[in-house]
CHARMM internal coordinates of N, CA and C (Angstrom, degrees):
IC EDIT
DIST 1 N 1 CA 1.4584
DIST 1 CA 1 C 1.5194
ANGL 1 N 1 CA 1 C 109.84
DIST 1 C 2 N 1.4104
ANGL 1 CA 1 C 2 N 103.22
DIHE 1 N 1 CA 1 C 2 N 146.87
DIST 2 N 2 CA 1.9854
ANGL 1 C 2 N 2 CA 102.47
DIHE 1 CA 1 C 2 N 2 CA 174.46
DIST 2 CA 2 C 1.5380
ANGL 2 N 2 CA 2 C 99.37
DIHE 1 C 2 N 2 CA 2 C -70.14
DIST 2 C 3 N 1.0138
ANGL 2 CA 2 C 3 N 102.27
DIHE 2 N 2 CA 2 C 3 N 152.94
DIST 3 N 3 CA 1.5980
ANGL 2 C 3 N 3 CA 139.87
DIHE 2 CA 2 C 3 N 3 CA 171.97
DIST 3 CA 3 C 1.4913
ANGL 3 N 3 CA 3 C 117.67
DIHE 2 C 3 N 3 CA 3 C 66.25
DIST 3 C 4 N 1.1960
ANGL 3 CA 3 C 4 N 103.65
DIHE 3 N 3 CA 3 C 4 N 3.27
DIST 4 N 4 CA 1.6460
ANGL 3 C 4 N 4 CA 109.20
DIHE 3 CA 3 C 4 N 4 CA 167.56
DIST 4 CA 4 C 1.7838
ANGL 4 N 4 CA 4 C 116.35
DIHE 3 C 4 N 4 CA 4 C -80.28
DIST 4 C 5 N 1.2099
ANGL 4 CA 4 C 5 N 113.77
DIHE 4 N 4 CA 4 C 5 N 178.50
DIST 5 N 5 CA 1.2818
ANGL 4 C 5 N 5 CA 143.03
DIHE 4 CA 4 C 5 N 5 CA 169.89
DIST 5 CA 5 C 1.7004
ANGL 5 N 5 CA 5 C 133.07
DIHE 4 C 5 N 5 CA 5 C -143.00
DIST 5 C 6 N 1.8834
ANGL 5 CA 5 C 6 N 108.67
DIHE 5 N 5 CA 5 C 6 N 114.45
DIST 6 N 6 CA 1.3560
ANGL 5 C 6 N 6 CA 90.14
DIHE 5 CA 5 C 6 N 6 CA -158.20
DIST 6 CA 6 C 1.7874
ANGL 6 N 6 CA 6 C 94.30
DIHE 5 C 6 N 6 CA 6 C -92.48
DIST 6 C 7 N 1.3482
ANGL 6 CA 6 C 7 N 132.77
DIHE 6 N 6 CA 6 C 7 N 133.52
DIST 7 N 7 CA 1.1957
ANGL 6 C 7 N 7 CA 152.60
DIHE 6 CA 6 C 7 N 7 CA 167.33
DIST 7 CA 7 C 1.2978
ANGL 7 N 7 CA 7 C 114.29
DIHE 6 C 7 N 7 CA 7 C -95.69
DIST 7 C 8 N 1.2724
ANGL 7 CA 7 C 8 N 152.67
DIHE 7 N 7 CA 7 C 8 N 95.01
DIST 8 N 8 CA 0.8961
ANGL 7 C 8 N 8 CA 158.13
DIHE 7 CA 7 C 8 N 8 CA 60.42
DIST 8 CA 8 C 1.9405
ANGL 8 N 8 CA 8 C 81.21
DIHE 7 C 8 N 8 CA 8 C 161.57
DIST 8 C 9 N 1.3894
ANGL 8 CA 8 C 9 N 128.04
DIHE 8 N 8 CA 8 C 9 N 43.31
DIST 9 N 9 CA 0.9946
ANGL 8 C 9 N 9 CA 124.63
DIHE 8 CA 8 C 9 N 9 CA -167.97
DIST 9 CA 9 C 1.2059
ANGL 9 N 9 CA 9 C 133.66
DIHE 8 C 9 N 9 CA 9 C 105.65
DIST 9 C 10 N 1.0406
ANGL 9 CA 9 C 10 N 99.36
DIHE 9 N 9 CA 9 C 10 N -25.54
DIST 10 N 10 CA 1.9075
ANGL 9 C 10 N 10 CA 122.05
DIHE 9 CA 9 C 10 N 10 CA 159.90
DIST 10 CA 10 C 1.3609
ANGL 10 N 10 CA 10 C 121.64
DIHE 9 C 10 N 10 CA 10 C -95.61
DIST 10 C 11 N 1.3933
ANGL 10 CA 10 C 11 N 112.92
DIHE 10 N 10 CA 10 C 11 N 136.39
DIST 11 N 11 CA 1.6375
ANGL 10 C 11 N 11 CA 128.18
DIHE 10 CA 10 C 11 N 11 CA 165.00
DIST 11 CA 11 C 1.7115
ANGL 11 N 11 CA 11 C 123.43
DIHE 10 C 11 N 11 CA 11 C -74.76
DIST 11 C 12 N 1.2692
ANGL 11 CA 11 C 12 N 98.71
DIHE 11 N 11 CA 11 C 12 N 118.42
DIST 12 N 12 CA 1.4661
ANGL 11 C 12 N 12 CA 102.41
DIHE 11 CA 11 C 12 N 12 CA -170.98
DIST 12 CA 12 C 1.0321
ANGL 12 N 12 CA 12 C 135.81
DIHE 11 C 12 N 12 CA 12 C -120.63
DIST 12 C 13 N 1.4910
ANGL 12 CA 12 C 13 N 147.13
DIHE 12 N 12 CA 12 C 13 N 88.36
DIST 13 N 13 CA 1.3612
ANGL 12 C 13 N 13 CA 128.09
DIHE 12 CA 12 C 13 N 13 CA -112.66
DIST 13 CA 13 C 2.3685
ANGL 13 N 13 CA 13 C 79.40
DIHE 12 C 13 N 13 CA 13 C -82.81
DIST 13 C 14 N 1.8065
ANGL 13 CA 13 C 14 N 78.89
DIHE 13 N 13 CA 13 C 14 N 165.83
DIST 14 N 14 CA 1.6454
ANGL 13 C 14 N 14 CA 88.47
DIHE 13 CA 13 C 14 N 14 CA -170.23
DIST 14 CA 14 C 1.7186
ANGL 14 N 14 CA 14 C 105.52
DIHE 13 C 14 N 14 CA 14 C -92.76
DIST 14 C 15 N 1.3706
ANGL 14 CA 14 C 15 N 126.48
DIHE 14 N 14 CA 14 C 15 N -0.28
DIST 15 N 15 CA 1.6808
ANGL 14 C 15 N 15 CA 144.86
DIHE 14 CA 14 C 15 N 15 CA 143.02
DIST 15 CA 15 C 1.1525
ANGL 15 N 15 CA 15 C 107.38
DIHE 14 C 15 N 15 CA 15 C -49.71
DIST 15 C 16 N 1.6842
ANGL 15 CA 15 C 16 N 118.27
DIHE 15 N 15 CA 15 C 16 N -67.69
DIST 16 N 16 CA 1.6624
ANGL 15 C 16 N 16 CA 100.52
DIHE 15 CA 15 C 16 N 16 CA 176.09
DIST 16 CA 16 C 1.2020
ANGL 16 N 16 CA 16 C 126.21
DIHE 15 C 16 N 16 CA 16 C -66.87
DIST 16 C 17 N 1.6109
ANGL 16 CA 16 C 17 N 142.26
DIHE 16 N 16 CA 16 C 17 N -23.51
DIST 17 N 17 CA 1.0802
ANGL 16 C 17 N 17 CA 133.58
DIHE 16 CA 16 C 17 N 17 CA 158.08
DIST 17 CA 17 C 1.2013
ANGL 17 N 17 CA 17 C 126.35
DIHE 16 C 17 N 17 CA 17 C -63.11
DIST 17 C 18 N 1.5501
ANGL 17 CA 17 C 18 N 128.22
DIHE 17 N 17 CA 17 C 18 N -42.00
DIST 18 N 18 CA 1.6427
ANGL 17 C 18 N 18 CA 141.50
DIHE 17 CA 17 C 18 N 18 CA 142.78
DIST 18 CA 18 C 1.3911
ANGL 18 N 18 CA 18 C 91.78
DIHE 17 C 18 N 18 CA 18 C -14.59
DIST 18 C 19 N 1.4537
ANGL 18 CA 18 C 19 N 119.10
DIHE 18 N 18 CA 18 C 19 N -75.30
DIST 19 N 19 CA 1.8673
ANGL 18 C 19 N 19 CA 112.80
DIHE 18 CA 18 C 19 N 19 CA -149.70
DIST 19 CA 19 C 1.6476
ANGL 19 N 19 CA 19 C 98.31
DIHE 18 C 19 N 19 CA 19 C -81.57
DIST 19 C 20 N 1.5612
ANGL 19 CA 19 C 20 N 144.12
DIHE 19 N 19 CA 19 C 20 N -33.16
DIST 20 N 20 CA 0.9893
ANGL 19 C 20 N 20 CA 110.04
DIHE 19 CA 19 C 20 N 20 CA -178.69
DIST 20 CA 20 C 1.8539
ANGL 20 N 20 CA 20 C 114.76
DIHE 19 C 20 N 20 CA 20 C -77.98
DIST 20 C 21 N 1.3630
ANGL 20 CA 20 C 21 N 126.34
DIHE 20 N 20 CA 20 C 21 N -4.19
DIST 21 N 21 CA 0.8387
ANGL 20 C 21 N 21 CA 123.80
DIHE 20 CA 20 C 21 N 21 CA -178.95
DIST 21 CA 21 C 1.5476
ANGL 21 N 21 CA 21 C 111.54
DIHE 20 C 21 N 21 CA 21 C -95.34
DIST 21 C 22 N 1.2371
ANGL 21 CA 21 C 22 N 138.82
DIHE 21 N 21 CA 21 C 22 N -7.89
DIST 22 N 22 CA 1.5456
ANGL 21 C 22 N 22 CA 156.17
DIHE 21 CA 21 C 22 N 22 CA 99.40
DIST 22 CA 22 C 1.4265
ANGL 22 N 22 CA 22 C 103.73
DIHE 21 C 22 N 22 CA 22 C -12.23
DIST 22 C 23 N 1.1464
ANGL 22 CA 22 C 23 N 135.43
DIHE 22 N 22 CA 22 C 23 N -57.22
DIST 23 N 23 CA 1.7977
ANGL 22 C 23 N 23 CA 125.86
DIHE 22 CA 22 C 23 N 23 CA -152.42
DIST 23 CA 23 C 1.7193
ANGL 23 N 23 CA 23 C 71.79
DIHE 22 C 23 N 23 CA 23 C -91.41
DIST 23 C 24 N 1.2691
ANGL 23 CA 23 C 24 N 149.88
DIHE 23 N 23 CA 23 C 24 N -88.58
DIST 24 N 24 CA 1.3019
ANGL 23 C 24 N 24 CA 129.70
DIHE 23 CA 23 C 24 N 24 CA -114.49
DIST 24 CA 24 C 1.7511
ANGL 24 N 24 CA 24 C 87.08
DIHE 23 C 24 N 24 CA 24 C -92.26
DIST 24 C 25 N 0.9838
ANGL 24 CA 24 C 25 N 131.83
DIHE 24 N 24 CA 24 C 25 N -14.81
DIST 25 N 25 CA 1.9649
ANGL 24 C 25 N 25 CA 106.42
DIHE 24 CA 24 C 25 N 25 CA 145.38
DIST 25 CA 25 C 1.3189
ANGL 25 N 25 CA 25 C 123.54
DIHE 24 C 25 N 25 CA 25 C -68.77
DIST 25 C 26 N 1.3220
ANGL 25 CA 25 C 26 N 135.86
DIHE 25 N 25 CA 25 C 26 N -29.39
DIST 26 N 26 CA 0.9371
ANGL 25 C 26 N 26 CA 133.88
DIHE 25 CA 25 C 26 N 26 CA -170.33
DIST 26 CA 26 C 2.0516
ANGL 26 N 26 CA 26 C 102.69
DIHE 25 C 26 N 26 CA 26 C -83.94
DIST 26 C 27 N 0.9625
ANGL 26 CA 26 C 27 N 110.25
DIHE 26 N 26 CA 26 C 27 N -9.14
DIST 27 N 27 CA 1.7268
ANGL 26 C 27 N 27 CA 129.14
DIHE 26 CA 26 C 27 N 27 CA 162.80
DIST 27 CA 27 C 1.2785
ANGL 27 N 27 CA 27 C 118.46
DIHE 26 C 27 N 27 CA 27 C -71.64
DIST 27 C 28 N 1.3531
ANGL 27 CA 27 C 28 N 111.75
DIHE 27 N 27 CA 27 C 28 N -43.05
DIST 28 N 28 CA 1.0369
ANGL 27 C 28 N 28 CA 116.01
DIHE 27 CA 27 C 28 N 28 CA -161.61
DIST 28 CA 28 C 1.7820
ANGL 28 N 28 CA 28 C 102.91
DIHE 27 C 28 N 28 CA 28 C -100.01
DIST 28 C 29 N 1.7372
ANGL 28 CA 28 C 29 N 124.10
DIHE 28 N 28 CA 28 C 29 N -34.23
DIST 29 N 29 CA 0.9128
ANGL 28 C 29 N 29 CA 115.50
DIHE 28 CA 28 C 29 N 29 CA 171.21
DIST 29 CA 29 C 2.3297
ANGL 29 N 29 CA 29 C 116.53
DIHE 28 C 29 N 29 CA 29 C -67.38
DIST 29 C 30 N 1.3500
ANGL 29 CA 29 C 30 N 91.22
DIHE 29 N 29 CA 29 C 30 N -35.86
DIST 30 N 30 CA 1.3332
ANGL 29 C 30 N 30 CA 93.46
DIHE 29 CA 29 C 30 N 30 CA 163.77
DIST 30 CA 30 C 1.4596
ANGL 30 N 30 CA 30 C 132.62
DIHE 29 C 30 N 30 CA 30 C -42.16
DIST 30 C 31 N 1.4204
ANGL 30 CA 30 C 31 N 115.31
DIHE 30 N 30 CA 30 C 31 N -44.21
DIST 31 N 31 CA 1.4178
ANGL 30 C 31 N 31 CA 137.14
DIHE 30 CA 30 C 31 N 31 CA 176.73
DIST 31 CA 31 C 1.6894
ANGL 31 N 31 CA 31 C 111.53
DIHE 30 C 31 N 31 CA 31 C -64.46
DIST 31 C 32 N 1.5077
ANGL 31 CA 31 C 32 N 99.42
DIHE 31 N 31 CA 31 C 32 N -41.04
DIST 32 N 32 CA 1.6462
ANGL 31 C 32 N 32 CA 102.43
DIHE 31 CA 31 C 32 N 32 CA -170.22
DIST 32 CA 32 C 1.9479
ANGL 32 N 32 CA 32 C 102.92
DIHE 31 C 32 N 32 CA 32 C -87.98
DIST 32 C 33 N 1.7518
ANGL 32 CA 32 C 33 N 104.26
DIHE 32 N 32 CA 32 C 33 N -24.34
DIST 33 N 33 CA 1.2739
ANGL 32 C 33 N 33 CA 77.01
DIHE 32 CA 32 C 33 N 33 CA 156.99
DIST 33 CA 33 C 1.8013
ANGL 33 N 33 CA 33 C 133.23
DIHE 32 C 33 N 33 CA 33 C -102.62
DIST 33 C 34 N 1.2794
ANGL 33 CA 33 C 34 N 101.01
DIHE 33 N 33 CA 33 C 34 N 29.57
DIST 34 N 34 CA 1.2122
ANGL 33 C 34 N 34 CA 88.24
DIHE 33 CA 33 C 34 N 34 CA -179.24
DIST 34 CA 34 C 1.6899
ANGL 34 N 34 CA 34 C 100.62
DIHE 33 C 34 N 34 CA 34 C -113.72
DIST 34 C 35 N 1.7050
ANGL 34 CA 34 C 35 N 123.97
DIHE 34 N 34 CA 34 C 35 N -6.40
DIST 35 N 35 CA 1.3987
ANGL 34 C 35 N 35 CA 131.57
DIHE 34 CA 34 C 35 N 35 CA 155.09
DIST 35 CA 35 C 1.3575
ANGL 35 N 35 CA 35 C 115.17
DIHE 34 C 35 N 35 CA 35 C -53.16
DIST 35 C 36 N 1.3480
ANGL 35 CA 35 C 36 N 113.23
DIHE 35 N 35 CA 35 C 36 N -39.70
DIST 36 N 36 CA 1.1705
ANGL 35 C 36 N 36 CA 130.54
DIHE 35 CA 35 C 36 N 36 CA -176.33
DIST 36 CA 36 C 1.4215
ANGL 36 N 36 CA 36 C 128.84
DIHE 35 C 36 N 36 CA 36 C -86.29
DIST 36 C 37 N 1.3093
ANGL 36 CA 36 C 37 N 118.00
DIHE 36 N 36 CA 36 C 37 N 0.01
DIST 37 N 37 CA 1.7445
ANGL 36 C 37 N 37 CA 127.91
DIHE 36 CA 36 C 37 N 37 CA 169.82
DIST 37 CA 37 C 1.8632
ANGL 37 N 37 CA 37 C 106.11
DIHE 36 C 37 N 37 CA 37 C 75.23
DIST 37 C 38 N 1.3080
ANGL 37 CA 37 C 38 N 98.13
DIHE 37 N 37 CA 37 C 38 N 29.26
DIST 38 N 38 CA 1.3342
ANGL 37 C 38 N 38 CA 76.43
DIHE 37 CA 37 C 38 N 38 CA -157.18
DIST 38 CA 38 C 1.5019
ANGL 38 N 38 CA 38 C 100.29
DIHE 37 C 38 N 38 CA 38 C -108.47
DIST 38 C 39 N 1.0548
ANGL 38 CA 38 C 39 N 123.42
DIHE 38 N 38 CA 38 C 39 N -5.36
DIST 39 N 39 CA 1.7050
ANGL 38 C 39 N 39 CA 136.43
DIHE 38 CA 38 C 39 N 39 CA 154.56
DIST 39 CA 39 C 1.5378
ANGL 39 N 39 CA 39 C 113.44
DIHE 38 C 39 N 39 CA 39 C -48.68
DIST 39 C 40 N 1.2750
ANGL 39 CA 39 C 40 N 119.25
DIHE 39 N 39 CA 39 C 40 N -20.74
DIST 40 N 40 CA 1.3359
ANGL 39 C 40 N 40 CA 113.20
DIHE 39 CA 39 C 40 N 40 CA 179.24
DIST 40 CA 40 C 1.2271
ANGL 40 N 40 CA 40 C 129.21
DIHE 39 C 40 N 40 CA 40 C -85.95
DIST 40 C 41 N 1.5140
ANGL 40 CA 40 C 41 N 107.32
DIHE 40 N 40 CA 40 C 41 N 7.01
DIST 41 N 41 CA 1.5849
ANGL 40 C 41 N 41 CA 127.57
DIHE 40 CA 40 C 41 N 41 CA 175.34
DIST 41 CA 41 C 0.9517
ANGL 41 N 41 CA 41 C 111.62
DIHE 40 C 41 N 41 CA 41 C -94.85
DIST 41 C 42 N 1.4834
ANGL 41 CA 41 C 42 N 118.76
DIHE 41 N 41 CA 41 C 42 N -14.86
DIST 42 N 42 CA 1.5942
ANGL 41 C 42 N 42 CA 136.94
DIHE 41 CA 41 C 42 N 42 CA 178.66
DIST 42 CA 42 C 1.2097
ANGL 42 N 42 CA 42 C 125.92
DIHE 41 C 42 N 42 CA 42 C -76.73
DIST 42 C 43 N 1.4226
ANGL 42 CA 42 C 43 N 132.93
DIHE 42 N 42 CA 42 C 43 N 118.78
DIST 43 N 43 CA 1.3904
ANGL 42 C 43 N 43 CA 113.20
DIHE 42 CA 42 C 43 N 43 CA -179.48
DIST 43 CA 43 C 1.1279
ANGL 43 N 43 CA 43 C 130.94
DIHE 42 C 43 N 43 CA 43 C -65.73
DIST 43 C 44 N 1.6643
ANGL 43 CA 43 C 44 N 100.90
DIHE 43 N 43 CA 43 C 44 N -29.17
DIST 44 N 44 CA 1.7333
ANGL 43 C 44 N 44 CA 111.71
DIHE 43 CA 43 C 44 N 44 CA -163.73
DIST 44 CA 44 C 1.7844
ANGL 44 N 44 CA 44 C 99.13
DIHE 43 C 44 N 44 CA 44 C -149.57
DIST 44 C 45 N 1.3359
ANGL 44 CA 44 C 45 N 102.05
DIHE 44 N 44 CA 44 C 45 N 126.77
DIST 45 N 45 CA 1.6503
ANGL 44 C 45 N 45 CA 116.61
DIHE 44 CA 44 C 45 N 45 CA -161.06
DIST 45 CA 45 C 1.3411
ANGL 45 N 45 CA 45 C 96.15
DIHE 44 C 45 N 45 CA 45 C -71.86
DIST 45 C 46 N 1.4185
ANGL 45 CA 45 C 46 N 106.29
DIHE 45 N 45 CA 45 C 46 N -70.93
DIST 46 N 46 CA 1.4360
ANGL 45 C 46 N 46 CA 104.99
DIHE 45 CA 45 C 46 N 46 CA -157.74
DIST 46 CA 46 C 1.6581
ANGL 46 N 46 CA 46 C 108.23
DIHE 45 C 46 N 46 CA 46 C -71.73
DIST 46 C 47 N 1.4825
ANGL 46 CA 46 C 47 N 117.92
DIHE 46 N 46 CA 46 C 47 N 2.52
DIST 47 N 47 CA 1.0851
ANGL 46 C 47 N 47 CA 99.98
DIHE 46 CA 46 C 47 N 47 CA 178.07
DIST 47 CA 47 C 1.8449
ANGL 47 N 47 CA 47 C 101.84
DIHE 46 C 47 N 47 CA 47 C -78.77
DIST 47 C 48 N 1.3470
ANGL 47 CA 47 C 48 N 95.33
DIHE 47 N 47 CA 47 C 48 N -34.99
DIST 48 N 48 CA 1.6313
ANGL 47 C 48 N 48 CA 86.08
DIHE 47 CA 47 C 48 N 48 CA -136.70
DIST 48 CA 48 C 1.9343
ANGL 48 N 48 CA 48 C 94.78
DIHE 47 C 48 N 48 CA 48 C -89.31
DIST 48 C 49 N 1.8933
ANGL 48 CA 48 C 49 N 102.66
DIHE 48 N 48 CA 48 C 49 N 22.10
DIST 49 N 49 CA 1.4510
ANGL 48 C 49 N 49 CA 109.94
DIHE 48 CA 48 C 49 N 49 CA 178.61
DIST 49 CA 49 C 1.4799
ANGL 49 N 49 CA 49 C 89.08
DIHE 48 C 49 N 49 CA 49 C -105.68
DIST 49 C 50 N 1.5642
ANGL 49 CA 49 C 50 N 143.51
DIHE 49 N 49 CA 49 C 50 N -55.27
DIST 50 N 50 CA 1.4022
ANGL 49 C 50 N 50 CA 124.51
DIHE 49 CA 49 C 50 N 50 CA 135.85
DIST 50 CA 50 C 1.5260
ANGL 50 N 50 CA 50 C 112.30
DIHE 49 C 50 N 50 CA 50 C 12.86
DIST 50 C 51 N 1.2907
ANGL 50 CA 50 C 51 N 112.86
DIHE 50 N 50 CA 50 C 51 N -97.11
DIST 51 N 51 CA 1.5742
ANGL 50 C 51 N 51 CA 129.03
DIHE 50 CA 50 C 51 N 51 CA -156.10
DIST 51 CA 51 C 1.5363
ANGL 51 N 51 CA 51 C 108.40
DIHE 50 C 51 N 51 CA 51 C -56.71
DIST 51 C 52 N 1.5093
ANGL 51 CA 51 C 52 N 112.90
DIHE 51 N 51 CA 51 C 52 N -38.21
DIST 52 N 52 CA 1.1273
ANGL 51 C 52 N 52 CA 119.48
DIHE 51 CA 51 C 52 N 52 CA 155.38
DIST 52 CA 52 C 1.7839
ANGL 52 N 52 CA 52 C 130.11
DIHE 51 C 52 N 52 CA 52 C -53.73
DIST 52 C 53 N 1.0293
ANGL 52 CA 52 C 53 N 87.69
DIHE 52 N 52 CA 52 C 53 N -50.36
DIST 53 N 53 CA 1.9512
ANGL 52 C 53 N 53 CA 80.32
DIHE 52 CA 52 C 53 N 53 CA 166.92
DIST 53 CA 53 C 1.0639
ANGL 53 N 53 CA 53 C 111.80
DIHE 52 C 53 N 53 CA 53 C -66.97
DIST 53 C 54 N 1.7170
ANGL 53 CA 53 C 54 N 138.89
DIHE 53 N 53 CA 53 C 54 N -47.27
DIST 54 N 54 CA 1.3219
ANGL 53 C 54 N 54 CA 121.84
DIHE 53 CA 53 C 54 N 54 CA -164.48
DIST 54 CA 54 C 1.2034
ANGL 54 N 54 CA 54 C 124.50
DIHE 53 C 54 N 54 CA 54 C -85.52
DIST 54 C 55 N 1.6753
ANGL 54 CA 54 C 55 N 110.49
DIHE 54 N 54 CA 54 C 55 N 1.19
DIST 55 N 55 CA 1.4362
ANGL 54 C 55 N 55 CA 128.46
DIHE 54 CA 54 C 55 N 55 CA -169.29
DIST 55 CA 55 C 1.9284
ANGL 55 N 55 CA 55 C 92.44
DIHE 54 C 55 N 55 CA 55 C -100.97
DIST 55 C 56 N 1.2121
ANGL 55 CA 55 C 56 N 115.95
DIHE 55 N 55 CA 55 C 56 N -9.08
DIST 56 N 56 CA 1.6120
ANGL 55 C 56 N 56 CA 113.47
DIHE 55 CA 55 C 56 N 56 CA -177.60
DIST 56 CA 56 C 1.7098
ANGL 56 N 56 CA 56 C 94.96
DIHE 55 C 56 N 56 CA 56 C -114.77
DIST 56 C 57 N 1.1199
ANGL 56 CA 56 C 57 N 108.30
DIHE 56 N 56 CA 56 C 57 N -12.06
DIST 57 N 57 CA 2.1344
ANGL 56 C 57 N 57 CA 106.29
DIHE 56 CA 56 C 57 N 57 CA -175.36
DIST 57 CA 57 C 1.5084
ANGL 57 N 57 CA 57 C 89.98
DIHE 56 C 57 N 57 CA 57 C -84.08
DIST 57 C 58 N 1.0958
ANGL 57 CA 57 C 58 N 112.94
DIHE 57 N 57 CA 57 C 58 N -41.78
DIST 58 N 58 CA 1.7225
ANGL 57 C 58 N 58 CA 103.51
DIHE 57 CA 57 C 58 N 58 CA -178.49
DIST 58 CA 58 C 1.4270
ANGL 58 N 58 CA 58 C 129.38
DIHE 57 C 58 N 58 CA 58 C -95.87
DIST 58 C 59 N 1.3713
ANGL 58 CA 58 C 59 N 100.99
DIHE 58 N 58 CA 58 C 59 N -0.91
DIST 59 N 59 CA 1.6410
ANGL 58 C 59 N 59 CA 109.40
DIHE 58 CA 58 C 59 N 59 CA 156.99
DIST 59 CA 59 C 1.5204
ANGL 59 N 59 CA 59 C 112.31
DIHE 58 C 59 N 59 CA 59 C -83.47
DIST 59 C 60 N 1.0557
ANGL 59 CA 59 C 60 N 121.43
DIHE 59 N 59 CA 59 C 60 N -26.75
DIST 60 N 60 CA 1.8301
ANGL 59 C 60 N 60 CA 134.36
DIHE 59 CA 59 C 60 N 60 CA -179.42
DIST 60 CA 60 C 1.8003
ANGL 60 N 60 CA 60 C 94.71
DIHE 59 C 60 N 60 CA 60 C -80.41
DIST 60 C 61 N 1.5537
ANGL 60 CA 60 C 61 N 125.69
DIHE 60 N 60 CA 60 C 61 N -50.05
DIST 61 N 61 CA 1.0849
ANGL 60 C 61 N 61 CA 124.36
DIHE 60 CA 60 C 61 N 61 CA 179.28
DIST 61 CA 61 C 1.5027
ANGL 61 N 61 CA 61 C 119.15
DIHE 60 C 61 N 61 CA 61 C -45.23
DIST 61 C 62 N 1.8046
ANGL 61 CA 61 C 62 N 120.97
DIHE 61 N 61 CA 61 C 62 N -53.12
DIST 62 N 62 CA 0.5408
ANGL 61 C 62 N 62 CA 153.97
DIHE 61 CA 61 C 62 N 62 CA -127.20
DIST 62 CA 62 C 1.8348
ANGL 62 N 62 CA 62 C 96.20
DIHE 61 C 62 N 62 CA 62 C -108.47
DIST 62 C 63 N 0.8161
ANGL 62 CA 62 C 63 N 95.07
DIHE 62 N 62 CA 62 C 63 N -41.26
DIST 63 N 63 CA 1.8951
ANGL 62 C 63 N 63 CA 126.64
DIHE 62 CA 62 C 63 N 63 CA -178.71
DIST 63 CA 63 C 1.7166
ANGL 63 N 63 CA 63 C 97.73
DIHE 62 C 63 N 63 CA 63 C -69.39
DIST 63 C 64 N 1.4498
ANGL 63 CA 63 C 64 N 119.06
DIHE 63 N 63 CA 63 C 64 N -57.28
DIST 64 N 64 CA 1.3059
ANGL 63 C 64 N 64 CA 126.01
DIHE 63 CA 63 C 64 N 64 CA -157.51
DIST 64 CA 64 C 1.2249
ANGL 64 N 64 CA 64 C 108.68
DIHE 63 C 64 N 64 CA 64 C -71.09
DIST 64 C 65 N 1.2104
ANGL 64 CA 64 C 65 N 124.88
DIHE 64 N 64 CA 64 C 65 N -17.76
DIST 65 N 65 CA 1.6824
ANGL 64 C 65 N 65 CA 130.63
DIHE 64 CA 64 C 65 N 65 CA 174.62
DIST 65 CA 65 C 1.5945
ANGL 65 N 65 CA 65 C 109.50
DIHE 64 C 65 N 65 CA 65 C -73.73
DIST 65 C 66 N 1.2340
ANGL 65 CA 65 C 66 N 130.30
DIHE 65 N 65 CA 65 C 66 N -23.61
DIST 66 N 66 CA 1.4191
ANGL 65 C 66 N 66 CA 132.88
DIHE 65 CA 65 C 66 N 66 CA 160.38
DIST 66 CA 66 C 1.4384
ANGL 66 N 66 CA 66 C 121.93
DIHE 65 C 66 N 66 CA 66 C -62.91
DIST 66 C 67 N 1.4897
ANGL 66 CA 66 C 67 N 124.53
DIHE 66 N 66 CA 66 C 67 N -39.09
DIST 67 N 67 CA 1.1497
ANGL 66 C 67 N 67 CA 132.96
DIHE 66 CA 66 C 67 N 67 CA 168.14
DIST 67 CA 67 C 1.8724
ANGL 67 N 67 CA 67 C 125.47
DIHE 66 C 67 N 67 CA 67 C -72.70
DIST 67 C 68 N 1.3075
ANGL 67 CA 67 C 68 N 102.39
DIHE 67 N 67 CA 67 C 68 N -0.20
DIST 68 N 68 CA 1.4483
ANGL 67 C 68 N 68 CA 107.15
DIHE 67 CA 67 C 68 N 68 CA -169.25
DIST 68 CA 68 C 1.8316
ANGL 68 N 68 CA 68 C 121.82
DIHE 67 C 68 N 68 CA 68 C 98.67
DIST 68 C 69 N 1.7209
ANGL 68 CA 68 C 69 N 103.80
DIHE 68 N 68 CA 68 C 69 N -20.86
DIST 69 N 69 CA 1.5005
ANGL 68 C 69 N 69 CA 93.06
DIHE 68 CA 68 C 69 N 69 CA -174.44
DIST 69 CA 69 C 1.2689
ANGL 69 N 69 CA 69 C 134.71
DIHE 68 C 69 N 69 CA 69 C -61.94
DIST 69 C 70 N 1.5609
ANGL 69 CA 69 C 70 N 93.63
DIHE 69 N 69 CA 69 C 70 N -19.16
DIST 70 N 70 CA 1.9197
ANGL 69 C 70 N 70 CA 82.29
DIHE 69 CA 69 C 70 N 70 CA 179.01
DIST 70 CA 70 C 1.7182
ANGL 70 N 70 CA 70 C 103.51
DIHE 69 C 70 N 70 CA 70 C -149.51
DIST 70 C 71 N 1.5341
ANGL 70 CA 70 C 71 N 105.46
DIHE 70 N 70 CA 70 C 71 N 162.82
DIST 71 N 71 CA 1.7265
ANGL 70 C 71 N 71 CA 95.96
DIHE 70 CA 70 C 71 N 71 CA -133.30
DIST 71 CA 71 C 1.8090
ANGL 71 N 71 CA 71 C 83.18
DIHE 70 C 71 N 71 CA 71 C -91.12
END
COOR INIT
IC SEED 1 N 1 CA 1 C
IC BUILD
């Protein structure tokens, strides 16, 4: 089927792998900016860690059509 992924026998849509691979960058960019002081320019954390995931889910979305994942 389009937009799936078979994993070891299982169907996986290629959105949920997109978003958990989105959440653990968006972890990891979180971490480096908060090593980095740079949250304090920020008004509002969790917003702009929000804006940050969906601004990296749709660069990965967006990305995955070059590789073949989605038709």
């Amino acid at each position: 089927m389009i937009g799936e992924t078979a994993i070891g026998g299982v169907f996986l849509p290629v959105l949920l792998l997109i978003g958990m691979l989105a959440l653990a960058l968006t972890v990891l960019l979180s971490r480096l900016l908060a090593l980095t002081n740079i949250y304090r320019f920020m008004a509002y954390r969790p917003l702009v860690d929000i804006a940050l995931f969906v601004i990296i889910l749709g660069l990965l979305d967006f990305g995955a059509g070059w590789f073949g994942l989605r038709p």
